[in-house]
C-alpha positions, -999 to +999 in steps of 0.1 A: +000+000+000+014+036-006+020+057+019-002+092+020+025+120+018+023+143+041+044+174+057+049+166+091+073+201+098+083+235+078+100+260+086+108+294+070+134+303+064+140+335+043+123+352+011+103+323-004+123+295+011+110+266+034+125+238+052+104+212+049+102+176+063+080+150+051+066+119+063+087+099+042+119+110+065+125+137+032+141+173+045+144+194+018+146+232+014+123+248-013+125+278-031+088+291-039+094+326-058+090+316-092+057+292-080+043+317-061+050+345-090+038+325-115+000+319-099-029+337-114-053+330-088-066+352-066-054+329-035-018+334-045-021+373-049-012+379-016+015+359-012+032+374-035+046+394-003+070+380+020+052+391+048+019+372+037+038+343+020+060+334+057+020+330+076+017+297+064+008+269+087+010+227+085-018+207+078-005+183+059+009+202+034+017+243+035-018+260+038-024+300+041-056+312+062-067+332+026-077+292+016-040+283-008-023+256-007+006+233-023+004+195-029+028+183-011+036+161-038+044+190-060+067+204-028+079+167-025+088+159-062+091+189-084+103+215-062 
């Protein structure tokens, strides 16, 4: 059976980056400027802006209260 990836832990770190650590034992740091700047939806408007973009909490993956969020397969695999 295949395990459900999940972020168990993130931590910011500076401009668009993130520590991240994954249920799979995976630590990785991501850069998120050109994902976040690339967005067109409203969600991602926001953060856009350091200071909006470093709220983000864990709930399984990296969500923002405005309703975004980021597969964490996407944060996992591609990033």
């Amino acid at each position: 059976m295949k395990m459900i990836l999940n972020i168990i832990k993130a931590d910011y770190i500076d401009e668009f980056k993130v520590k991240i650590l994954f249920n799979d034992g995976l630590e990785k740091i991501v850069d998120l400027k050109n994902y976040i700047n690339s967005k067109k939806h409203p969600f991602f408007q926001p953060l856009k802006q350091v200071n909006e973009f470093k709220k983000f909490h864990v709930h399984k993956t990296l969500v923002w209260d405005n309703g975004a969020d980021i597969a964490p397969e996407y944060l996992h695999d591609k990033v």
